[in-house]
C-alpha positions in Angstrom: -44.9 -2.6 -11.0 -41.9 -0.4 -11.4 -41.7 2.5 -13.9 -39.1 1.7 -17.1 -36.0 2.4 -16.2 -34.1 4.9 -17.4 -31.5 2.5 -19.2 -34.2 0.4 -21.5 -35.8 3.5 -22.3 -32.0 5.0 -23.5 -31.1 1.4 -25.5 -34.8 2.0 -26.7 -35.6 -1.3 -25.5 -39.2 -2.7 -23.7 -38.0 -2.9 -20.2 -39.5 -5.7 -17.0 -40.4 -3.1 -15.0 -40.2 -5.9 -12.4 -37.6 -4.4 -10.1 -34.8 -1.7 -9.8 -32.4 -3.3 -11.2 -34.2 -5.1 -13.8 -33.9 -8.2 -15.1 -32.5 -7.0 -18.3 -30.5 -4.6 -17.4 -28.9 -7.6 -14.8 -28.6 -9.8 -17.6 -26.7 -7.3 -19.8 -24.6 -6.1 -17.0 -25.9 -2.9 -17.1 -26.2 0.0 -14.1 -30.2 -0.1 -14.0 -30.9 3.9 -13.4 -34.7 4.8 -12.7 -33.5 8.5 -13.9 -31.2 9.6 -16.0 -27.9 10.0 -14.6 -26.0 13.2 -13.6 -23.0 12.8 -16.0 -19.9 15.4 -15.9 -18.7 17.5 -18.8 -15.0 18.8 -19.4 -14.9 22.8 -18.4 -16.6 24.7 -16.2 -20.0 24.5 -18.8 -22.1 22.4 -20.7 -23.0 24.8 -23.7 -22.1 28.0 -24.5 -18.6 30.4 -24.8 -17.8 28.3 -21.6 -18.0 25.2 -22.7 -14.5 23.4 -22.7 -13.2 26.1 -20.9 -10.6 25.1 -17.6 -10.2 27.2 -14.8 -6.5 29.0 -14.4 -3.6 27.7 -12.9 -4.6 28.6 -9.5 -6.5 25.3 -9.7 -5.7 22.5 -6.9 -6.5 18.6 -7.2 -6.7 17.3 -3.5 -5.0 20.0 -1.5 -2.2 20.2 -4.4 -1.3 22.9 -7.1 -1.4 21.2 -10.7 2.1 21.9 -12.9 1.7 25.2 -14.9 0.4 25.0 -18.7 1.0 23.2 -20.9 3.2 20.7 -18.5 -0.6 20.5 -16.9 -2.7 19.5 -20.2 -0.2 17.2 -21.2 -0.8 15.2 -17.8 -3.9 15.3 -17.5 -4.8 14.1 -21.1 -2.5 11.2 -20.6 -4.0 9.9 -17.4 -7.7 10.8 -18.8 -6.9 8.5 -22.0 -5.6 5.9 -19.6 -8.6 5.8 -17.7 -10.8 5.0 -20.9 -12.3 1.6 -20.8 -15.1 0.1 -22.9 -17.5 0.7 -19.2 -17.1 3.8 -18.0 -18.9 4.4 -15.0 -21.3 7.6 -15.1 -20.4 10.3 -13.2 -22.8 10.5 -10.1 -21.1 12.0 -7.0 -22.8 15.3 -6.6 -21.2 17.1 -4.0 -20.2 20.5 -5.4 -16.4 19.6 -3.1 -15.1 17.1 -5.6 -15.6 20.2 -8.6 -12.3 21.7 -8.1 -10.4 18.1 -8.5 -9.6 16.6 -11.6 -11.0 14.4 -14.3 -9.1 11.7 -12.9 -9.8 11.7 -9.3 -13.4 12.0 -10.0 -13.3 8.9 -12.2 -11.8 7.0 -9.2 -14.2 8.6 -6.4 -17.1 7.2 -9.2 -15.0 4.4 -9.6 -15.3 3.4 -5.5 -18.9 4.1 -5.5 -20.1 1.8 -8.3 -17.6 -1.2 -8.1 -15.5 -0.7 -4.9 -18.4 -0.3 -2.2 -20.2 -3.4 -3.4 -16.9 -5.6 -3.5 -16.7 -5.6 0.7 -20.0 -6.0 1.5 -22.0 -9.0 1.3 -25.0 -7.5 0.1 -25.0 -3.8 -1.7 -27.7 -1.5 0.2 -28.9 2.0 0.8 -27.1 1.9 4.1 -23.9 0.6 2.4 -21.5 1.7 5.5 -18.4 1.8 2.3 -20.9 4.4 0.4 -21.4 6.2 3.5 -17.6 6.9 4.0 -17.6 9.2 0.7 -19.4 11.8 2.9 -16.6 11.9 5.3 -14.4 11.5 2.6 -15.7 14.9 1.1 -14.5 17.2 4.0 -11.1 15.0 4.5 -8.2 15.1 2.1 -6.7 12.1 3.9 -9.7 9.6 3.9 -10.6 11.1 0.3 -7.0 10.1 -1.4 -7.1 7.0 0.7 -10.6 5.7 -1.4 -8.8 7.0 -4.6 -5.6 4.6 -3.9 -8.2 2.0 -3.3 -10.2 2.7 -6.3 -6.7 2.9 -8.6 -5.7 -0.1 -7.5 -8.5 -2.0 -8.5 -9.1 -0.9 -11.6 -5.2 -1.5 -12.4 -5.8 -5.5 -11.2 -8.6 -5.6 -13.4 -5.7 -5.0 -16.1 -3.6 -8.3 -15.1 -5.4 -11.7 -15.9 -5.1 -15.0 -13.3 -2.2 -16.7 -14.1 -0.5 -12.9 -14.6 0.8 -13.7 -18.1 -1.0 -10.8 -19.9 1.4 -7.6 -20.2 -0.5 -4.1 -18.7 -1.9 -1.7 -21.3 -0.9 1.9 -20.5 -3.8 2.8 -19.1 -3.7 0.0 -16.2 0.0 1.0 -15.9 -1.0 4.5 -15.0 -2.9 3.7 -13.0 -0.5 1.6 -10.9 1.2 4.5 -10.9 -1.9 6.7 -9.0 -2.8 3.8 -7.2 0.6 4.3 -5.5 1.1 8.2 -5.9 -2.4 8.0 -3.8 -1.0 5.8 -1.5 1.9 7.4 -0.5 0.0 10.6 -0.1 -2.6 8.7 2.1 0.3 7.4 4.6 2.2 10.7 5.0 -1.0 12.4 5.8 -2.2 10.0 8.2 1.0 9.9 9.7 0.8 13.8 10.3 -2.5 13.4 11.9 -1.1 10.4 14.1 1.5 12.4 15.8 -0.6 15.5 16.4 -3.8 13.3 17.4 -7.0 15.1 17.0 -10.3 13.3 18.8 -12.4 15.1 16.6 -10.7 13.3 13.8 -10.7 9.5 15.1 -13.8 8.3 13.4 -12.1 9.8 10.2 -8.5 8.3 10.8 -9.8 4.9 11.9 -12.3 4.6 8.7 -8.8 5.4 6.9 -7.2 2.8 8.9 -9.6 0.1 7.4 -9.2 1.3 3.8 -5.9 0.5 4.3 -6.1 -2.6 5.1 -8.8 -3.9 2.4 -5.8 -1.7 -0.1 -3.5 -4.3 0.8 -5.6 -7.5 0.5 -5.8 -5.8 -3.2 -2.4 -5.5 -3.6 -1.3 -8.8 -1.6 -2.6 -9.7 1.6 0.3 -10.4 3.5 1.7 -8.4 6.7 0.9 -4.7 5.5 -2.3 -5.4 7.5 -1.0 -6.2 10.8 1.0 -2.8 10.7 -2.5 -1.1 10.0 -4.4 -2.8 13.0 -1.4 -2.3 15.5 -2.3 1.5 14.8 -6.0 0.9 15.2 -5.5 -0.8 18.1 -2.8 2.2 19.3 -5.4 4.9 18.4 -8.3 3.5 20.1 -5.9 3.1 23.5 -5.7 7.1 22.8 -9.0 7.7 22.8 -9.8 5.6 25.6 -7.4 7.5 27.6 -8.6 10.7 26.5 -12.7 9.6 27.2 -11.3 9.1 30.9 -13.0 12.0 33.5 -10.2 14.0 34.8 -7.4 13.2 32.2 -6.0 15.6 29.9 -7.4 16.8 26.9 -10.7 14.9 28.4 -13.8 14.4 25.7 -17.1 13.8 26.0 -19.3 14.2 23.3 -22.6 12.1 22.6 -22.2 11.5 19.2 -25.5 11.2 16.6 -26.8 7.4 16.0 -25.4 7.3 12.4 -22.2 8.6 13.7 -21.8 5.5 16.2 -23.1 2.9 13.9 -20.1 3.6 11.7 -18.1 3.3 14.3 -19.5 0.1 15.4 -19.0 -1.0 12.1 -15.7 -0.3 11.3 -14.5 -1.6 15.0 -15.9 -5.1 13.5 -14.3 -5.1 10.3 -11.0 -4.4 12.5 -11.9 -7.3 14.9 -12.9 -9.3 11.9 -9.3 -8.7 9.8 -7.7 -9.6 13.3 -9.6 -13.0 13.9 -9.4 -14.2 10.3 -5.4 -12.5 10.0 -4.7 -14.0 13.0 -5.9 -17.5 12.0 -3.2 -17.3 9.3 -0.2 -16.1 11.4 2.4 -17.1 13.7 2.5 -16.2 17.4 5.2 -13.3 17.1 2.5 -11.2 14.8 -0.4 -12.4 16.4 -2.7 -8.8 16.9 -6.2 -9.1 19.2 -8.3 -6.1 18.4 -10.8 -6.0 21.0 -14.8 -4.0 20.4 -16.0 -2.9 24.2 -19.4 -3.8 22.9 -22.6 -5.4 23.6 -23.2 -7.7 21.1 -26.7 -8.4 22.5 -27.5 -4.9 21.7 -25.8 -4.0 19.0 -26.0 -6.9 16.0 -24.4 -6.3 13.2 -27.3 -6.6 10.2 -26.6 -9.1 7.8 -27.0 -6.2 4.7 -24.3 -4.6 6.6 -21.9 -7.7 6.9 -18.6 -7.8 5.3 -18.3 -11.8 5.0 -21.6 -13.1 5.9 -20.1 -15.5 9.0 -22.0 -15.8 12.2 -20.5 -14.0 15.3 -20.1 -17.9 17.3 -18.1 -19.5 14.3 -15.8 -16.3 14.4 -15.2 -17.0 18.0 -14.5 -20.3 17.1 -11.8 -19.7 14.6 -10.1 -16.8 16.9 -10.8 -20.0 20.1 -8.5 -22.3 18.1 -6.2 -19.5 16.4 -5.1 -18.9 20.1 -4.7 -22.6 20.9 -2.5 -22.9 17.8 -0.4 -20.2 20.1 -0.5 -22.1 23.1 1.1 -25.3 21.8 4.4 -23.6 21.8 4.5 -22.8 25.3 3.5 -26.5 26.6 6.5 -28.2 25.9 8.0 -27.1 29.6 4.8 -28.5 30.9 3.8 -32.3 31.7 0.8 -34.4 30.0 -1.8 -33.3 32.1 -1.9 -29.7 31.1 -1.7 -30.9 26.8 -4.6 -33.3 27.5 -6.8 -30.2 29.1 -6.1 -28.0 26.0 -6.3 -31.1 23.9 -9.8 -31.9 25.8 -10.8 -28.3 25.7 -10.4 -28.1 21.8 -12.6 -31.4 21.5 -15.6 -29.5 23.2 -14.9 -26.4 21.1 -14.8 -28.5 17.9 -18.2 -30.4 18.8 -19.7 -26.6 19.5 -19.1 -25.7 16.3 -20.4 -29.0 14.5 -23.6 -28.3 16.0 -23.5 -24.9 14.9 -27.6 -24.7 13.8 -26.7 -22.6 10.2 -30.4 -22.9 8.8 -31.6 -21.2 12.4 -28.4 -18.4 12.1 -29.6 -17.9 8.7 -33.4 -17.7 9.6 -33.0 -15.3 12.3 -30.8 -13.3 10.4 -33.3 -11.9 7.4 -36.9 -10.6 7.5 -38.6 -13.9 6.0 -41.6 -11.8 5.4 -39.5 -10.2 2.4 -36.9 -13.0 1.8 -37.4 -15.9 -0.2 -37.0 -19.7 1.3 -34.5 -20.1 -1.3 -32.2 -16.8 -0.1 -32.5 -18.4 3.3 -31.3 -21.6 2.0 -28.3 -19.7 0.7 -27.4 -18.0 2.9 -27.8 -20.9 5.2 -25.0 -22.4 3.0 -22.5 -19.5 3.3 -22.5 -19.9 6.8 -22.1 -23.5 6.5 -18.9 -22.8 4.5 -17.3 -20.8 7.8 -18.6 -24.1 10.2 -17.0 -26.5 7.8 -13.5 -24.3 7.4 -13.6 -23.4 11.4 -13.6 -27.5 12.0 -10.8 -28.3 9.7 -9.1 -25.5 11.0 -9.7 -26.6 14.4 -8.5 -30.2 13.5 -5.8 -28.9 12.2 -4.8 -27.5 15.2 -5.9 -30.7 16.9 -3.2 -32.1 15.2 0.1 -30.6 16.2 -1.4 -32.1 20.0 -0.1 -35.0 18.3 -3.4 -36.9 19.1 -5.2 -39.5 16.7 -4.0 -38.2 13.6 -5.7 -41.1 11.5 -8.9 -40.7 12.9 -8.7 -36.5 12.3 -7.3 -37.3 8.7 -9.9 -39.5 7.8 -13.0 -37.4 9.1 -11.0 -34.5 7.3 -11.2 -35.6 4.0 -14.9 -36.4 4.8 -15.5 -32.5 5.8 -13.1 -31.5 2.9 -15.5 -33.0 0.4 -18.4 -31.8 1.7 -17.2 -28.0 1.8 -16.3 -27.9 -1.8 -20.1 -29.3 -2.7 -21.2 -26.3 -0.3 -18.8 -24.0 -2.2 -19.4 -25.5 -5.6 -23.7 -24.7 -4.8 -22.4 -21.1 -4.2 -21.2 -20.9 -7.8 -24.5 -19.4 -9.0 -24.4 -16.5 -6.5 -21.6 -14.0 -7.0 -22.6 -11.6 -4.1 -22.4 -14.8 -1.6 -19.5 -16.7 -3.5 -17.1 -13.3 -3.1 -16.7 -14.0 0.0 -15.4 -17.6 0.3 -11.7 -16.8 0.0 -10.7 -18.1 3.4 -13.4 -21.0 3.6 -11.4 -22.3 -0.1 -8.2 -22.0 0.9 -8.8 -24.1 4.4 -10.2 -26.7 2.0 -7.6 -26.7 -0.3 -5.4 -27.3 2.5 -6.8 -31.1 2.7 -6.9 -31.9 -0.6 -4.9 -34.7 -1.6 -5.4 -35.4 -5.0 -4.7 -33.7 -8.6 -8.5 -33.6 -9.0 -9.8 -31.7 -6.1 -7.0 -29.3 -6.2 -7.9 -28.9 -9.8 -11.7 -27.9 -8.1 -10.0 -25.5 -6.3 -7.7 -23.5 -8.3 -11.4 -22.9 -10.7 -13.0 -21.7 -7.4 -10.3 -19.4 -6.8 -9.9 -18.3 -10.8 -13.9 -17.6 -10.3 -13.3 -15.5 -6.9 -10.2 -13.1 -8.7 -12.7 -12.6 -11.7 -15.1 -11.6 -9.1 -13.4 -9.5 -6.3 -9.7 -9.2 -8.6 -7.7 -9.1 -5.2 -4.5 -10.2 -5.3 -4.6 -12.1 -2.6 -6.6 -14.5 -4.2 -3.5 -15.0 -6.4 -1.4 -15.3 -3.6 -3.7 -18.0 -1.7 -3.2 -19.8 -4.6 0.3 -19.7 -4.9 0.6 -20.7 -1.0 -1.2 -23.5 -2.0 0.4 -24.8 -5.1 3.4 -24.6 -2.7 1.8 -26.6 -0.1 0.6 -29.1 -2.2 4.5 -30.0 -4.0 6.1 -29.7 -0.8 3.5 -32.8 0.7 4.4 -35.0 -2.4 8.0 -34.7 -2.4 7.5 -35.2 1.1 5.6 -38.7 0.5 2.1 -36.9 1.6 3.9 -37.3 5.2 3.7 -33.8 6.7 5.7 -33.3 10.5 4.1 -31.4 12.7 6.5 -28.2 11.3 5.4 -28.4 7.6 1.3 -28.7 9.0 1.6 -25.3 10.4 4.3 -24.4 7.7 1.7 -22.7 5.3 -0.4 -21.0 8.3 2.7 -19.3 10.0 3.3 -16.3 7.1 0.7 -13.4 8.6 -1.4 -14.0 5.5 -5.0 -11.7 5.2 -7.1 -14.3 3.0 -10.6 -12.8 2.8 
């Protein structure tokens, strides 16, 4: 049994002591502390002549000199009193580098640690790779401002309501305005590092990189991505020239084990934006981020997994992405060489039916500490990724110009069973986050008013969850889809299939 946490004992209330966080603290959605939380104080003390007191105008907020007095008071009051919300985090960072920036910036930096770092991770840990970045992101200006655009922007969505109908209050509205001030700031610097590439710095710019791109899936989620991972992929081309015996500038360092799991880890969030982007894109735009790694030896831990989908069924997806690719260039070519891709994509698409998700799922958590029931779960989510990765695959199927009735009508069959998978997911918010891309596939096949309907709720309930405006966007795209298929008698051609997959869309 657990000592009373720190936030019963402060609501003077009898707490569980069953867990950290407790139960009631979970159902008032509450931050459970065990201790009482380091909180920060205007001025430079907390009692005393001091207290109140701001340094002089010699003070800088990340690298920059604040305007002089009163020009400075006058700013920062009005973006302190629009950063006041009914839950303000506590301030926790404790890193005596983030004392000289404003109130602010701290609020965001506090802001990523407590909401952001959760929202792209399937499970929140002590080894949280997103938490882990802060403590690069003390000693770097760039990755630092880059986590306070991210932060901004966030907490500006969480201003704007599903359908977009509600006007901003001022204090969202300034915070647009960081949330871009950051931004701009972010893209400058790493541009300035970019042209005078430092190896040293690599681990820092490419962590930046990926912020980047999770900054634009909350801002839309379409093409500011690819730009992003064309850059990754440029820089890692540098450093693989530069690790090279005998080349110029040659490196060769044997980095810590914390310093190459981050690396690992970031590398598959890159890999993973290009598989799922890909999916979504045409051929032009089409980006393959490779990982020179041994995925025998090196796993990726499912508390450390962004989406929660198994390694085959993301080889799947990116195995039928690039067949989507090849049917443009078969048109020169006779029968024989369609019915190998056609045959080819068959055997793929029976692979990945038999995809064993209750074994994935097994293997993939310490059943000594998990329940049957989180197994079972999580069994599910990765049954959502085989379900999607099959429709997507028949969708591909399709523009072979095959059986199209027979694909249709076992379509509709998968179609139905993935909402029940996703609709069972309701009850879990950490697993249900991340079924943006396994909803949208779905809502591809829907045909009636009904099961649309199901979908828009699923995607209402993933913006109140993740508030990414690519969730709004997805649904949008599919509103779209769905009027253009019954003005066009629910007859699509093989153009307006592939239509709504062709726009370089980042749905996760």
């Amino acid at each position: 049994m657990h000592a009373a946490c720190w936030t019963c004992r402060n609501r003077t209330i009898r707490c569980d002591q069953t867990s950290i966080p407790c139960a009631k603290c979970k159902k008032a959605g509450l931050e459970c502390f065990e201790q009482r939380p380091l909180r920060w104080v205007k001025g430079i003390a907390i009692r005393g002549k001091m207290r109140g007191r701001i340094l002089g105008d010699g003070l800088k907020i990340s690298g920059e000199h604040l305007p002089a007095q009163p020009e400075r008071k006058k700013i920062l009051r009005s973006r302190a009193n629009s950063l006041t919300t009914n839950t303000t985090p506590s301030f926790a960072l404790q890193d005596p580098c983030i004392h000289a920036l404003d109130q602010s910036s701290r609020f965001y930096l506090d802001y990523y640690n407590i909401r952001i770092t959760k929202l792209f991770i399937l499970h929140d840990s002590e080894s949280n790779p997103f938490r882990s970045l802060l403590t690069y992101a003390m000693d770097n200006s760039t990755l630092r401002k880059c986590i306070i655009a991210v932060a901004a922007r966030h907490f500006a969505n969480t201003g704007q309501s599903f359908d977009q109908t509600d006007a901003l209050s001022p204090r969202f509205v300034n915070a647009n305005l960081d949330a871009l001030h950051f931004k701009k700031q972010t893209i400058n610097a790493l541009l300035l590092s970019l042209s005078n590439p430092d190896h040293s710095q690599k681990d820092v710019i490419m962590s930046t990189i990926l912020l980047l791109i999770f900054l634009d899936l909350l801002e839309s989620g379409i093409d500011g991505w690819k730009y992003h991972l064309h850059g990754a992929q440029g820089l890692v081309n540098l450093s693989r020239s530069l690790l090279e015996p005998g080349a110029s500038g040659y490196v060769n360092s044997n980095p810590g084990e914390t310093v190459q799991e981050t690396r690992r880890f970031v590398a598959r969030q890159l890999s993973l934006v290009s598989t799922f982007g890909g999916a979504l894109s045409g051929s032009n735009s089409s980006t393959e981020f490779g990982i020179n790694l041994d995925e025998s030896r090196h796993q990726e831990s499912i508390i450390r997994s962004f989406l929660g989908c198994p390694v085959f069924l993301l080889g799947a997806i990116r195995y039928f992405s690039n067949q989507r690719h090849v049917i443009e260039t078969l048109n020169m070519h006779d029968d024989l060489s369609i019915h190998k891709h056609v045959r080819d994509t068959l055997t793929m698409l029976e692979l990945t039916a038999k995809f064993d998700c209750l074994e994935w799922a097994s293997k993939s958590v310490q059943s000594s500490v998990s329940s049957a029931g989180e197994i079972q779960k999580l069994s599910l989510l990765s049954e959502a990724y085989r379900t999607a990765a099959v429709l997507y695959g028949k969708r591909v199927l399709r523009a072979f110009k095959t059986s199209i009735r027979t694909i249709a009508s076992d379509s509709e069959e998968l179609m139905l069973r993935l909402l029940g998978v996703i609709d069972s997911l309701k009850c879990d918010p950490a697993l249900f986050k991340c079924l943006l891309w396994p909803t949208f596939i779905t809502g591809l096949e829907c045909q009636t008013h009904g099961e649309q309907q199901v979908v828009i709720g699923f995607l209402k309930m993933l913006w109140d969850l993740t508030f990414c405006l690519n969730v709004i966007n997805a649904s949008k795209i599919l509103r779209g889809h769905w009027k253009r298929r019954h003005l066009d008698g629910n007859l699509e051609s093989e153009k307006s299939d592939f239509y709504v997959i062709e726009q370089g869309w980042l749905l996760i």
